[in-house]
FIGU-295062 format. One record per residue: x, y, z of N, C-alpha, C in turn; residue in one letter. Coordinates in pm, whole numbers, plus 50000, padded with zeros to 5 digits. Last residue first. Layout:
<rovos>
XYZXYZXYZA
...
</rovos>
This chain:
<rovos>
010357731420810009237739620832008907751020743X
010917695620718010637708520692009777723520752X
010247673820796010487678320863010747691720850X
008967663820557008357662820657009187671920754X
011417660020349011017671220373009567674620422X
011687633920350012977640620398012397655020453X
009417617720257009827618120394010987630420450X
009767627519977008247633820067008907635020216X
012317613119903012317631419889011127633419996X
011107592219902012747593620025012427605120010X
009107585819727009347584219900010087593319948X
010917593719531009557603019574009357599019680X
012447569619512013397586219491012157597419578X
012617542019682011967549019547012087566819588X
015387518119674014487527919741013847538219641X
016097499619597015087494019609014427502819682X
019587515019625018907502919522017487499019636X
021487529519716020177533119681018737520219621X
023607521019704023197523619853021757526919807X
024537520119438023847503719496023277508919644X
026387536419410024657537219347023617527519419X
028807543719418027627544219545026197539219513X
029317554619079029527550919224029007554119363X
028227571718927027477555218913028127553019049X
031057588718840029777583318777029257569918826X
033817591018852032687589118989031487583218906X
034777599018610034967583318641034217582418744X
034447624718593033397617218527033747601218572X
036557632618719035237633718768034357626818752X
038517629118562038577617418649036947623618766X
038657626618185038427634618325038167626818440X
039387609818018040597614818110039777624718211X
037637600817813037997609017812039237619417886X
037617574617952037667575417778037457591617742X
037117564418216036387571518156036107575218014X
038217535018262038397544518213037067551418190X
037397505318369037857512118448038627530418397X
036947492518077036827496018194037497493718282X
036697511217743037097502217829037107506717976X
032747519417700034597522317698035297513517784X
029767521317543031037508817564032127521017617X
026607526217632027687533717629028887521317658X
022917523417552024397516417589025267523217575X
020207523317663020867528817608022737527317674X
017127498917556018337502917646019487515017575X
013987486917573015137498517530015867497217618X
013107453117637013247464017677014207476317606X
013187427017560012547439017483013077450117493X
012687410117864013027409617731012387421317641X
013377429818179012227423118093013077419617933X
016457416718343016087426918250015017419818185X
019197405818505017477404718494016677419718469X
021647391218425021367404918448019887402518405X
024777368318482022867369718463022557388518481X
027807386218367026767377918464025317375118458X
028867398518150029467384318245028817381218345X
027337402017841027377406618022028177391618055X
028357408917551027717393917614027967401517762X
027547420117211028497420817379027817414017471X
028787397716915027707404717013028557409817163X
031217391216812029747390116680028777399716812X
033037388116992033467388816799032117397016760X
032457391417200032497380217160033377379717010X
032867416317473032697414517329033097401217264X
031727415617803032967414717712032127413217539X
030737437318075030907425917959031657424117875X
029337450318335030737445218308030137438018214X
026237472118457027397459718436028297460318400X
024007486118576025587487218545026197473518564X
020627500818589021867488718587022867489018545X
018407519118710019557518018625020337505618667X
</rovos>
């Protein structure tokens, strides 16, 4: 997953930074202004935070290794 920041031009929403994504690709987009949830629950504002501690680790690794030690 990727999370960015962008702004709206008039005509398209433009990311404010390079974002390396295959061309093509599906995406599923959600706009609200940011730093709001757009609903007021402030649970849902956690969403996505911390995420980056995870970045380049693969979910089925980390789960097999965790539960090696399992008895």
């Amino acid at each position: 997953m990727v999370r960015l920041t962008a702004h709206y031009n008039g005509k398209v929403i433009v990311p404010d930074e390079a974002v390396q994504l295959p061309e093509g690709v599906p995406l599923e987009v959600t706009v609200r202004p940011q730093g709001r949830s757009g609903n007021g629950d402030p649970i849902l504002e956690l969403s996505g935070l911390g995420m980056e501690v995870w970045d380049g680790i693969d979910p089925v690794e980390y789960q097999r290794r965790e539960r090696e030690g399992w008895e």
